[in-house]
mmCIF file of the N, C-alpha and C atoms, coordinates in Angstrom:
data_MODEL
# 
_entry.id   MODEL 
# 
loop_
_atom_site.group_PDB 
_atom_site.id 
_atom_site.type_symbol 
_atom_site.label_atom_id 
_atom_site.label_alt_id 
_atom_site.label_comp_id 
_atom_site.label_asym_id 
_atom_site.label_entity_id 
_atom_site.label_seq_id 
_atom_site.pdbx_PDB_ins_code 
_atom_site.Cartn_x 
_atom_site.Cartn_y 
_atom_site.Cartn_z 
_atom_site.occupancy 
_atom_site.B_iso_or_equiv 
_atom_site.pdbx_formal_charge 
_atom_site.auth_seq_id 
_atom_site.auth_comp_id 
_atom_site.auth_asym_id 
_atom_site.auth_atom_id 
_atom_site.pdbx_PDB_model_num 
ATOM 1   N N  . UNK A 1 1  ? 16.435  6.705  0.061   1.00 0.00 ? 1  UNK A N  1 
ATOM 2   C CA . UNK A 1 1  ? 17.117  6.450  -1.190  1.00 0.00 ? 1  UNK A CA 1 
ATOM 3   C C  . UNK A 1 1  ? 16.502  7.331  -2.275  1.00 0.00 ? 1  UNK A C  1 
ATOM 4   N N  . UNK A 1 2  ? 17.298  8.066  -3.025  1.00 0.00 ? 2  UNK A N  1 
ATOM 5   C CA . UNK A 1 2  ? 16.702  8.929  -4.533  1.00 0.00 ? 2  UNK A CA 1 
ATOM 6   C C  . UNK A 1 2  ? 16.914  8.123  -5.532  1.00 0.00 ? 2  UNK A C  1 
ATOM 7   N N  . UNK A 1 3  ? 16.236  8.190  -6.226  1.00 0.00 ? 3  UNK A N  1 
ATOM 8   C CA . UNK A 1 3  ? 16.940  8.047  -7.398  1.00 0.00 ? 3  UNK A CA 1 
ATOM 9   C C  . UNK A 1 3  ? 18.057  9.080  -8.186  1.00 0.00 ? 3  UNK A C  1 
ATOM 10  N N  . UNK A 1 4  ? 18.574  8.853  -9.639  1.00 0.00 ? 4  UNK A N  1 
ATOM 11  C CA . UNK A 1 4  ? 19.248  9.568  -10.308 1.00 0.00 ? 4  UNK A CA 1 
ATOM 12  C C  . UNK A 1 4  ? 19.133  11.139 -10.597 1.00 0.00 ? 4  UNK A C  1 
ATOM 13  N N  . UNK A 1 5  ? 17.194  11.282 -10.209 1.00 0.00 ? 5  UNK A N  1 
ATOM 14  C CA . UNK A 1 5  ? 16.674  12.914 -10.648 1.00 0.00 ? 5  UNK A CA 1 
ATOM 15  C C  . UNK A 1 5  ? 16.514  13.645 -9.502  1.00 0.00 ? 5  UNK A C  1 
ATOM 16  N N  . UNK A 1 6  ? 16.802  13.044 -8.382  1.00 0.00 ? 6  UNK A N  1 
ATOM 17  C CA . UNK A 1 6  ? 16.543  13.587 -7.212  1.00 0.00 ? 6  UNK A CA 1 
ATOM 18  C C  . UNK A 1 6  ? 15.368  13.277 -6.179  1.00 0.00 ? 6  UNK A C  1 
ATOM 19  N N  . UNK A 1 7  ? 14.488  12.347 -7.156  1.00 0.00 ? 7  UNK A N  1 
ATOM 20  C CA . UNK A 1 7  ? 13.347  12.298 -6.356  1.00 0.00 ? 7  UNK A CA 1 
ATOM 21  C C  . UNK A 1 7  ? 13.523  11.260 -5.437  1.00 0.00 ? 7  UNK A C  1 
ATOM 22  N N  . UNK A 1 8  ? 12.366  11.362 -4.671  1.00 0.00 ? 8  UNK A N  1 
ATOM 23  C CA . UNK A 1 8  ? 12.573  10.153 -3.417  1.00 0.00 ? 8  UNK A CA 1 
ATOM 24  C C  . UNK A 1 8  ? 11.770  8.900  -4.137  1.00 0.00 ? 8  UNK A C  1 
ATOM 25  N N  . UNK A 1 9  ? 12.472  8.131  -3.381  1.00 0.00 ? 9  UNK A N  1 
ATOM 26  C CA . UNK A 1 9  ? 12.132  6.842  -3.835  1.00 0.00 ? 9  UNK A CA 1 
ATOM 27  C C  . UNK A 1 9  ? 10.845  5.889  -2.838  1.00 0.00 ? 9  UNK A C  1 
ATOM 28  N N  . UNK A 1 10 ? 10.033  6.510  -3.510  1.00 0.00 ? 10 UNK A N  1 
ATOM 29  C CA . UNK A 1 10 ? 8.634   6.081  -2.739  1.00 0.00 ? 10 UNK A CA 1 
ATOM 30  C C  . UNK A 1 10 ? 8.536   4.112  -2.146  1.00 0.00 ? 10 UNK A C  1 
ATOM 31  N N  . UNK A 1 11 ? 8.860   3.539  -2.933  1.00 0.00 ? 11 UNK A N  1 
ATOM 32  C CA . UNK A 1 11 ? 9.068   2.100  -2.462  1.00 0.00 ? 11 UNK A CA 1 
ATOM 33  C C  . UNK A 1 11 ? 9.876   1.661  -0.923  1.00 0.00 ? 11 UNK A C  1 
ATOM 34  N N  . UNK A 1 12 ? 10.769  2.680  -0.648  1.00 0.00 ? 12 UNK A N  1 
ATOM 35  C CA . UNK A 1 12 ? 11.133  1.851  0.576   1.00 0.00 ? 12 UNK A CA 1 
ATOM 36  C C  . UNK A 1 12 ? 10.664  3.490  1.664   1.00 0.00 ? 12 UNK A C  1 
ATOM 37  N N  . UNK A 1 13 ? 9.299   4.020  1.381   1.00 0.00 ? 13 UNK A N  1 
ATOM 38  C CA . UNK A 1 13 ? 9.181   5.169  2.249   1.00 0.00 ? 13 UNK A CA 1 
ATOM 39  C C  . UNK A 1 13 ? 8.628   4.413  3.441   1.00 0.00 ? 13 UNK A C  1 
ATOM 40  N N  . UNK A 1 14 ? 7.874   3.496  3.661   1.00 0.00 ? 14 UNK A N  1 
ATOM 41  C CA . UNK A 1 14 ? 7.263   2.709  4.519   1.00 0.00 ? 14 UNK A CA 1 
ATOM 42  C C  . UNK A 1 14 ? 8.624   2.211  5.867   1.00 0.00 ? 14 UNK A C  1 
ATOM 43  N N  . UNK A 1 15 ? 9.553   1.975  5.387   1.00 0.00 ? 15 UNK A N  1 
ATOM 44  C CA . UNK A 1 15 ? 10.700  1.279  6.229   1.00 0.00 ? 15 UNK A CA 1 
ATOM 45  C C  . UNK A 1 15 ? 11.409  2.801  6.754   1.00 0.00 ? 15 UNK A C  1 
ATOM 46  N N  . UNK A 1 16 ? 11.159  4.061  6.115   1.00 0.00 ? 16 UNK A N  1 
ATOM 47  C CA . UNK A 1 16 ? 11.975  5.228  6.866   1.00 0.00 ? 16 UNK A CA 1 
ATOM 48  C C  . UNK A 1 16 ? 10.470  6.252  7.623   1.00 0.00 ? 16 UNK A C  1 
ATOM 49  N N  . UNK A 1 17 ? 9.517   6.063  7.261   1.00 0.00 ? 17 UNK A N  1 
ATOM 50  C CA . UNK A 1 17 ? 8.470   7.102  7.496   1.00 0.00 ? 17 UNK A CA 1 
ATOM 51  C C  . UNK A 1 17 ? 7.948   6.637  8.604   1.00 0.00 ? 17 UNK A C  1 
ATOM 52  N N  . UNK A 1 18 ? 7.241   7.156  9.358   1.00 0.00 ? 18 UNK A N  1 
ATOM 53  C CA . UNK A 1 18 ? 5.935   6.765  10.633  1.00 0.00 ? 18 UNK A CA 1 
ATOM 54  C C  . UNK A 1 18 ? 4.998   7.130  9.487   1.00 0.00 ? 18 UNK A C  1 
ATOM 55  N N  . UNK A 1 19 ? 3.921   6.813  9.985   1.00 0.00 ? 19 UNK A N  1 
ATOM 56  C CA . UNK A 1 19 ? 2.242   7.048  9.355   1.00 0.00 ? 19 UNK A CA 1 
ATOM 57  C C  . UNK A 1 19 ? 1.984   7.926  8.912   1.00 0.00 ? 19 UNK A C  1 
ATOM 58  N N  . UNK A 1 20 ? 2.393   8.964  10.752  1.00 0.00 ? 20 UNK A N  1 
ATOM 59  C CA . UNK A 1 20 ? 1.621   9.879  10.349  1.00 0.00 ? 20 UNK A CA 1 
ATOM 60  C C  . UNK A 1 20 ? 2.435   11.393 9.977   1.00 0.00 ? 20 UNK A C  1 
ATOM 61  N N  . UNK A 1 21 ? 3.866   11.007 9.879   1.00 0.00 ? 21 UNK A N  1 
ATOM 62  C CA . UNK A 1 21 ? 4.873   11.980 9.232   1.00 0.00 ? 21 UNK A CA 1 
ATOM 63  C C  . UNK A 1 21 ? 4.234   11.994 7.785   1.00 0.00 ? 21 UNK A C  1 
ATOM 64  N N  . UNK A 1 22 ? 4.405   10.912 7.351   1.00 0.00 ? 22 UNK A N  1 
ATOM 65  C CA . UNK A 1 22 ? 4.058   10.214 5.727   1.00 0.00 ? 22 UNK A CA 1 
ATOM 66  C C  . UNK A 1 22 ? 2.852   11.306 5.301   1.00 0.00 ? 22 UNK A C  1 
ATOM 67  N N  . UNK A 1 23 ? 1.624   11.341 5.989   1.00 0.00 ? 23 UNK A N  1 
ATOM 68  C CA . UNK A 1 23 ? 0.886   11.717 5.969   1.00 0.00 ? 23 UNK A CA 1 
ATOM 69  C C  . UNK A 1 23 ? 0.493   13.137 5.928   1.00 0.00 ? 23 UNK A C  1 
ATOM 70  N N  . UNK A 1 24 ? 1.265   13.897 6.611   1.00 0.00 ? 24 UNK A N  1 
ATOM 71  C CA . UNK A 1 24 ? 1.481   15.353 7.057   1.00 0.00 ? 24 UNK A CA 1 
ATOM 72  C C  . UNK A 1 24 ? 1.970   15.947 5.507   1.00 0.00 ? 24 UNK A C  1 
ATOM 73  N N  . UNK A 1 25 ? 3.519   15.029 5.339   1.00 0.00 ? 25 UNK A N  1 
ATOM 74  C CA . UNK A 1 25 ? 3.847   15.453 4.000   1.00 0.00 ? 25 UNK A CA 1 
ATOM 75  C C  . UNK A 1 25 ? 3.021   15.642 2.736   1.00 0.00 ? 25 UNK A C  1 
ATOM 76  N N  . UNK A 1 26 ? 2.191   14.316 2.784   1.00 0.00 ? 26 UNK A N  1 
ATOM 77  C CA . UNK A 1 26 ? 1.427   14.344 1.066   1.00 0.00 ? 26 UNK A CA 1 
ATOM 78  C C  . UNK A 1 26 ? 0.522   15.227 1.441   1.00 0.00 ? 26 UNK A C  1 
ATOM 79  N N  . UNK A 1 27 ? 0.188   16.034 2.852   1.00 0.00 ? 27 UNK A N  1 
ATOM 80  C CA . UNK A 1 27 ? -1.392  16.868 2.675   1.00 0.00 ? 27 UNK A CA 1 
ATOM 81  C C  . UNK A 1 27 ? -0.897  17.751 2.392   1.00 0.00 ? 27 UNK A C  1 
ATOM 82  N N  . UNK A 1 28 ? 0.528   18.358 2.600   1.00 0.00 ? 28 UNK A N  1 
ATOM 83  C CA . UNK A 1 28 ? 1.582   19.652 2.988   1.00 0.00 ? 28 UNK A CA 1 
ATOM 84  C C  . UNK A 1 28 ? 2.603   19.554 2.208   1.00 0.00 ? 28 UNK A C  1 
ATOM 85  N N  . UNK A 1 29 ? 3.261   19.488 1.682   1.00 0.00 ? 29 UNK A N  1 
ATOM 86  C CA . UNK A 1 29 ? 4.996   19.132 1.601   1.00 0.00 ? 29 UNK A CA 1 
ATOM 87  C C  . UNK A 1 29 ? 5.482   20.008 2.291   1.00 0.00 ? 29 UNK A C  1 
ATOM 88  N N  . UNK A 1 30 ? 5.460   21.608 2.036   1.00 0.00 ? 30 UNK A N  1 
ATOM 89  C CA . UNK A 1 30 ? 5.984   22.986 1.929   1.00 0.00 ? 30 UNK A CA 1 
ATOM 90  C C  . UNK A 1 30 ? 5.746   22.827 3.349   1.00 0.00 ? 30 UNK A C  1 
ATOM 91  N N  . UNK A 1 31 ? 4.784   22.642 4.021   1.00 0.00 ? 31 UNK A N  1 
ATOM 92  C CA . UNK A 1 31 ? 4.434   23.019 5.490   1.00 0.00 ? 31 UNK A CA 1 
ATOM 93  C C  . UNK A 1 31 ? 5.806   22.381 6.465   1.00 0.00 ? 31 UNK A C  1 
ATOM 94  N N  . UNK A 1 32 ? 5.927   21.445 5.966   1.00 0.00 ? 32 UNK A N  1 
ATOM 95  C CA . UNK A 1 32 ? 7.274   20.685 6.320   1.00 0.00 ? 32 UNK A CA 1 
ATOM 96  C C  . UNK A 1 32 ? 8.838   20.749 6.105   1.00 0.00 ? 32 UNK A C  1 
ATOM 97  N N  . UNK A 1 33 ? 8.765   21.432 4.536   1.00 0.00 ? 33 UNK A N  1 
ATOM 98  C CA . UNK A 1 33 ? 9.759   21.656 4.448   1.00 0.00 ? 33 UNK A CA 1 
ATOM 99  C C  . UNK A 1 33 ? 9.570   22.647 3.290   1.00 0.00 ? 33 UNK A C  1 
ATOM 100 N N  . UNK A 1 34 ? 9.542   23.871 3.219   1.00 0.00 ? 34 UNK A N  1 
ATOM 101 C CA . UNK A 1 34 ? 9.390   25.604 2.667   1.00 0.00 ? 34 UNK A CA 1 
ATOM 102 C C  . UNK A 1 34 ? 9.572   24.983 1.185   1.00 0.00 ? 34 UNK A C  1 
ATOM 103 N N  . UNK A 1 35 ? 10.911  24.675 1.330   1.00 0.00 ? 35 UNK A N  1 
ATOM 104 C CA . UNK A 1 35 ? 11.629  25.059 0.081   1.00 0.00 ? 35 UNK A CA 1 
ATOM 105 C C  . UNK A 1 35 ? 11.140  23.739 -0.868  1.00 0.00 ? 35 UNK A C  1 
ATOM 106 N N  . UNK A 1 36 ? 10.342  22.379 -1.027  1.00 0.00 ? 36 UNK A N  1 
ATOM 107 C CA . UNK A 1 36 ? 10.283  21.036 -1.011  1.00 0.00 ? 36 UNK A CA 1 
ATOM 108 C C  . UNK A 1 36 ? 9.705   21.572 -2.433  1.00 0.00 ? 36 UNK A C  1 
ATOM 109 N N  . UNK A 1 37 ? 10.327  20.831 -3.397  1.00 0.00 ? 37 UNK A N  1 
ATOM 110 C CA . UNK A 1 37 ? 9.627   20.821 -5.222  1.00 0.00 ? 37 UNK A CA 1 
ATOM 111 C C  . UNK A 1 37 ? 8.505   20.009 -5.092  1.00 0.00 ? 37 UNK A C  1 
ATOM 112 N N  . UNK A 1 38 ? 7.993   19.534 -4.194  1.00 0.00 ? 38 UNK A N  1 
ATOM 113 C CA . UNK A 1 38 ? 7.139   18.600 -4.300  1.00 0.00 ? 38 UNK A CA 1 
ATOM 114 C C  . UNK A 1 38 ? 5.824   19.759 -4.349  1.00 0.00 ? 38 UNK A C  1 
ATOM 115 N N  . UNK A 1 39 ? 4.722   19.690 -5.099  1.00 0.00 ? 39 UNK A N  1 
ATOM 116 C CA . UNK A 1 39 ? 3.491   20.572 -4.959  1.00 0.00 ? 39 UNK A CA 1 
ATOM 117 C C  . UNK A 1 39 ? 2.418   19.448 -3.652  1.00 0.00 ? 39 UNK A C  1 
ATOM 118 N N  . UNK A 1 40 ? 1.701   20.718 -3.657  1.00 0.00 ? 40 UNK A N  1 
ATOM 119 C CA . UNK A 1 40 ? 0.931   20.037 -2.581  1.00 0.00 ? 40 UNK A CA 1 
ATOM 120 C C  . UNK A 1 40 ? -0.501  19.921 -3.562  1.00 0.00 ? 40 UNK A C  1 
ATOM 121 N N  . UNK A 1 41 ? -0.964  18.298 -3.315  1.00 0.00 ? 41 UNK A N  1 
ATOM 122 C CA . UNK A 1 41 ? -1.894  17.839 -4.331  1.00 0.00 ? 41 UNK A CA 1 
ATOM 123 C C  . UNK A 1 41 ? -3.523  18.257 -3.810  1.00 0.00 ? 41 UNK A C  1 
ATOM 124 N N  . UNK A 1 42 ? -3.451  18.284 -2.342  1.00 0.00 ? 42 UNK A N  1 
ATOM 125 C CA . UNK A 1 42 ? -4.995  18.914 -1.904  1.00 0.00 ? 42 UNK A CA 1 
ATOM 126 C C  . UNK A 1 42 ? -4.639  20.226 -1.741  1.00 0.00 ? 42 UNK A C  1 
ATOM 127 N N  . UNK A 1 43 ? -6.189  20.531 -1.353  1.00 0.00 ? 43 UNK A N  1 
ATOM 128 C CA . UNK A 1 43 ? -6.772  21.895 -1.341  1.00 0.00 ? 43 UNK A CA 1 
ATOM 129 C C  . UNK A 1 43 ? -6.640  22.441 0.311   1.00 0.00 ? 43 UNK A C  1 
ATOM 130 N N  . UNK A 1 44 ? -6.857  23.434 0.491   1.00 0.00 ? 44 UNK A N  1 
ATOM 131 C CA . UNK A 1 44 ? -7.369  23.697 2.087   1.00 0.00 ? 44 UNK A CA 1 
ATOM 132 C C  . UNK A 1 44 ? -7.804  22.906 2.770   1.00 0.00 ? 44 UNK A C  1 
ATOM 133 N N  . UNK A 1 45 ? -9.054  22.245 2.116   1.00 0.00 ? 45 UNK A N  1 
ATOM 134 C CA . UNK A 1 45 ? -10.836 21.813 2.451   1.00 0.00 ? 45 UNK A CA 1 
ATOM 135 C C  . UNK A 1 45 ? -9.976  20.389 2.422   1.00 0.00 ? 45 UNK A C  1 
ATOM 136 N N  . UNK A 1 46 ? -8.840  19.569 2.053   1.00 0.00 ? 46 UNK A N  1 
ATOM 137 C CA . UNK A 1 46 ? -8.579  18.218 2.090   1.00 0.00 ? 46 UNK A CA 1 
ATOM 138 C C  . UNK A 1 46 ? -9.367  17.627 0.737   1.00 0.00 ? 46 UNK A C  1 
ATOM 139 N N  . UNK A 1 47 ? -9.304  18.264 -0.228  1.00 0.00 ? 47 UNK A N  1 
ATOM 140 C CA . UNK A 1 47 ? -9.573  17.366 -1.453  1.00 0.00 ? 47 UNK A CA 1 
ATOM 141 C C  . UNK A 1 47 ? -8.602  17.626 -2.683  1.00 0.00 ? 47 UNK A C  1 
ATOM 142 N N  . UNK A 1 48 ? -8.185  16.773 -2.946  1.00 0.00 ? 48 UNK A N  1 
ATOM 143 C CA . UNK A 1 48 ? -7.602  16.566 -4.709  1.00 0.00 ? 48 UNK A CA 1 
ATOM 144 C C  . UNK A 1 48 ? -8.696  17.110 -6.121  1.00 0.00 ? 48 UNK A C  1 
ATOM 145 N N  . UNK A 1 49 ? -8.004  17.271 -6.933  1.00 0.00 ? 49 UNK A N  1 
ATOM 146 C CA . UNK A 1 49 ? -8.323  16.802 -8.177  1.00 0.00 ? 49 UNK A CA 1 
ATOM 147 C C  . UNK A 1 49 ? -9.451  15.526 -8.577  1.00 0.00 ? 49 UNK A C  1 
ATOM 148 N N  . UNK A 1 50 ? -8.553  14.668 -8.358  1.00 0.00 ? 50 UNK A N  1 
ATOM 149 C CA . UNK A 1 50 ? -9.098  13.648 -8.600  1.00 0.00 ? 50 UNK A CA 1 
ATOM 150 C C  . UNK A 1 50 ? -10.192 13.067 -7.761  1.00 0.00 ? 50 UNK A C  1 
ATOM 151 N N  . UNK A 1 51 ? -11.105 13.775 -8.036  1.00 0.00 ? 51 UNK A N  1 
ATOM 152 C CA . UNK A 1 51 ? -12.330 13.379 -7.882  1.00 0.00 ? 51 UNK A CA 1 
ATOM 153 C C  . UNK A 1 51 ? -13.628 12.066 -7.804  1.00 0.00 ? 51 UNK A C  1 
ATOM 154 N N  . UNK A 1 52 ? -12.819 11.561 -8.584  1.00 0.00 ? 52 UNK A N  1 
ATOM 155 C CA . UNK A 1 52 ? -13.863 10.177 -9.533  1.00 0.00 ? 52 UNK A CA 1 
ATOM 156 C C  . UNK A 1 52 ? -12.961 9.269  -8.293  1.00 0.00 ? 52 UNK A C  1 
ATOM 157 N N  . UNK A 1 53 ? -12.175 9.561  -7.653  1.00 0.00 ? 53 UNK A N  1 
ATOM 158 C CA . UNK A 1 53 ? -11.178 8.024  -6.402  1.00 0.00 ? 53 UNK A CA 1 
ATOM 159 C C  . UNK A 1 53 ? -11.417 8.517  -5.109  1.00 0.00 ? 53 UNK A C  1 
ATOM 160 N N  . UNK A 1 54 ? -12.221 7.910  -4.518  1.00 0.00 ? 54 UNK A N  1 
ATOM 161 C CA . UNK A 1 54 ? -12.556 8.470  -3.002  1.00 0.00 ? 54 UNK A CA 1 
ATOM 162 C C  . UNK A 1 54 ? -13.114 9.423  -3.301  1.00 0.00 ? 54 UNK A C  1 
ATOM 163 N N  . UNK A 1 55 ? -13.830 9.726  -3.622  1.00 0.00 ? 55 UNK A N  1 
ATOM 164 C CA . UNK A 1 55 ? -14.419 11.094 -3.382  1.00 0.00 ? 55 UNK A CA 1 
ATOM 165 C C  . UNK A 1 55 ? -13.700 12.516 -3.864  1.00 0.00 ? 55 UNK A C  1 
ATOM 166 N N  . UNK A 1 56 ? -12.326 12.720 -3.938  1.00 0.00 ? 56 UNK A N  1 
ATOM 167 C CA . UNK A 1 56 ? -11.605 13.355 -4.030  1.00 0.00 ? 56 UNK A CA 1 
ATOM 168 C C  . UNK A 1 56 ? -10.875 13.564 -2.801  1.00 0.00 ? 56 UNK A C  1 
ATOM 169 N N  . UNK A 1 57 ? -11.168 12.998 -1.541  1.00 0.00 ? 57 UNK A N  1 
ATOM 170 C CA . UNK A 1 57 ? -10.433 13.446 0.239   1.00 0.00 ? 57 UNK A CA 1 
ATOM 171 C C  . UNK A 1 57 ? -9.644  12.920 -0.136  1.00 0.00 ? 57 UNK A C  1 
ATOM 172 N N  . UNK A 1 58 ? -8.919  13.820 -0.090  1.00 0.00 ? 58 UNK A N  1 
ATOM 173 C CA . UNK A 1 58 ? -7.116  13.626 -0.002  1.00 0.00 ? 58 UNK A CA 1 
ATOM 174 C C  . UNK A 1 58 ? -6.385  12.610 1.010   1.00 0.00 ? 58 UNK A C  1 
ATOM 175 N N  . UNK A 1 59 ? -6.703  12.778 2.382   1.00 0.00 ? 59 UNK A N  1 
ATOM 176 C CA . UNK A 1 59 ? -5.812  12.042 3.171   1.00 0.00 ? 59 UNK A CA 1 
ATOM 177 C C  . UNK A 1 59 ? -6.425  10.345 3.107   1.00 0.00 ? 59 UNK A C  1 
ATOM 178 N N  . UNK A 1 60 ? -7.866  10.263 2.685   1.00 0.00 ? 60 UNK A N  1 
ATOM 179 C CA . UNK A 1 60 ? -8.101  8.900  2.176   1.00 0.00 ? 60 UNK A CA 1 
ATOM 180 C C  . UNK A 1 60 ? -7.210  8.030  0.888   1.00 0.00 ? 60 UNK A C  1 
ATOM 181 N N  . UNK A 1 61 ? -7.098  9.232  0.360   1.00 0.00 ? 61 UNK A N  1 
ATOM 182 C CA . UNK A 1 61 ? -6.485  8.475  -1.225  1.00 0.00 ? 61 UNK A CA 1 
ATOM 183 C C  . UNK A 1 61 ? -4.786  8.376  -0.445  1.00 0.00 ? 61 UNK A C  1 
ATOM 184 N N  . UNK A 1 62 ? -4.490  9.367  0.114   1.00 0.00 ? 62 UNK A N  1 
ATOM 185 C CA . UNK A 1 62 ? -3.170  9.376  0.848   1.00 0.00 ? 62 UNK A CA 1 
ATOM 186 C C  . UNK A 1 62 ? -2.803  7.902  1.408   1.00 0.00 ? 62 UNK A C  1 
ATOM 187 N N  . UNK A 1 63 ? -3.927  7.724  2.605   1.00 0.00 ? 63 UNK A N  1 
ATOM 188 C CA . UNK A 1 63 ? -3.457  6.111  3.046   1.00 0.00 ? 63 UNK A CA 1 
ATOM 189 C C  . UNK A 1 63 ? -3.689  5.171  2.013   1.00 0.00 ? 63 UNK A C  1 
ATOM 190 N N  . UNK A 1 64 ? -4.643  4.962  0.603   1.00 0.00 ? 64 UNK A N  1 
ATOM 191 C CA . UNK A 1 64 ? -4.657  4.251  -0.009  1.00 0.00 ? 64 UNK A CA 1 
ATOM 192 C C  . UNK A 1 64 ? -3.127  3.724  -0.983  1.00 0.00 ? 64 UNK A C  1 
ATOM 193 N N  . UNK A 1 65 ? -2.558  4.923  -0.821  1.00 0.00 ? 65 UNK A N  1 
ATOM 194 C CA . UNK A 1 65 ? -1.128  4.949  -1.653  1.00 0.00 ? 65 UNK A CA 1 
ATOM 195 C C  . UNK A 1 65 ? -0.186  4.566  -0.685  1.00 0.00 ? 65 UNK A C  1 
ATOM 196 N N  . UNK A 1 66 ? -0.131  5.004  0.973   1.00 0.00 ? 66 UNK A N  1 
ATOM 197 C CA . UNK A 1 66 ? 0.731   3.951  2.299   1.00 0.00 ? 66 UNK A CA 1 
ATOM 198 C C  . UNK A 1 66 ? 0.051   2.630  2.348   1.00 0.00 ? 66 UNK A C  1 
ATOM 199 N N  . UNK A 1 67 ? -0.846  2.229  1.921   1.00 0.00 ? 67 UNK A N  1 
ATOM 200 C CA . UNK A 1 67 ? -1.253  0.634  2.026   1.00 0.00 ? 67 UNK A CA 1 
ATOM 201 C C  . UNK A 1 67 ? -0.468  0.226  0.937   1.00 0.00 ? 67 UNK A C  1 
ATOM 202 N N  . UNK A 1 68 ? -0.468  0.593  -0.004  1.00 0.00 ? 68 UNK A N  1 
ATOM 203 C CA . UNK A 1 68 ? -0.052  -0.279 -1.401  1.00 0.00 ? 68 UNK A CA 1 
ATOM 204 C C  . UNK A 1 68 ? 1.448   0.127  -0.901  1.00 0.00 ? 68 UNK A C  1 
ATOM 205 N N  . UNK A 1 69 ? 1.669   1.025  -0.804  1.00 0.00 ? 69 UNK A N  1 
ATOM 206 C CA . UNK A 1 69 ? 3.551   0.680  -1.012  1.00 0.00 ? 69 UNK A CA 1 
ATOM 207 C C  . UNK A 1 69 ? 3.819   -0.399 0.170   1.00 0.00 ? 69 UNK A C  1 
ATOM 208 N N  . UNK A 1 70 ? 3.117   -0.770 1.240   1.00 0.00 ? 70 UNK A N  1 
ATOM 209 C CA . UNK A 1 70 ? 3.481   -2.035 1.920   1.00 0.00 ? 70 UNK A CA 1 
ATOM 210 C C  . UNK A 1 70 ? 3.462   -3.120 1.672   1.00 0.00 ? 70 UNK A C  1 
ATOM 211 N N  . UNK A 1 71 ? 2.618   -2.802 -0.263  1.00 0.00 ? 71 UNK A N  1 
ATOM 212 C CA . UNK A 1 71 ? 2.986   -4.514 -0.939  1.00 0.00 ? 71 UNK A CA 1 
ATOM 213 C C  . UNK A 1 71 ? 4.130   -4.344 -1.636  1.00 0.00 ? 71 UNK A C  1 
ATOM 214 N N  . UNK A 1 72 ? 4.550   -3.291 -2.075  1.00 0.00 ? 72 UNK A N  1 
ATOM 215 C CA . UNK A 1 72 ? 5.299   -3.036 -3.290  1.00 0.00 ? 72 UNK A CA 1 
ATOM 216 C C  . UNK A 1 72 ? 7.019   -3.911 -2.297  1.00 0.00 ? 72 UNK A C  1 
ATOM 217 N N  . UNK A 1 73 ? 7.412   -4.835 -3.324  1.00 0.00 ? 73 UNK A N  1 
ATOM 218 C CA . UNK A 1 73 ? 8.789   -5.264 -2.951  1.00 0.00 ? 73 UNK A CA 1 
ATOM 219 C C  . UNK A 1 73 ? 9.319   -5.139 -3.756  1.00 0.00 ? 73 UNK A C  1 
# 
């Protein structure tokens, strides 16, 4: 489901995604799909920005964001 701007609608990604598709995407988008507006938030090395949450490892903060959307109703 998108919404109105095009984006995907992260709340029901849990009921269309496997784990570890889910997963591939947020480390990659582009790797998956070239052309995808989505930026890719880690580095080579598997770290974010955001530093000060997990450490900055990306695919940790990744499952921390697939746990919570399995509360989100």
């Amino acid at each position: 489901m998108q919404h109105e701007l095009g984006t995907v609608n992260l709340k029901h990604a849990r009921e269309r995604l496997r784990e570890e598709h889910y997963l591939r995407w947020m480390l990659n988008p582009q790797r998956l799909a070239p052309l995808a507006a989505m930026p890719a938030f880690a580095d080579e090395t598997g770290t974010t920005p955001l530093t000060e949450v997990l450490a900055g490892r990306a695919e940790e903060q990744f499952l921390a964001i697939w746990e919570h959307l399995g509360t989100v109703r």
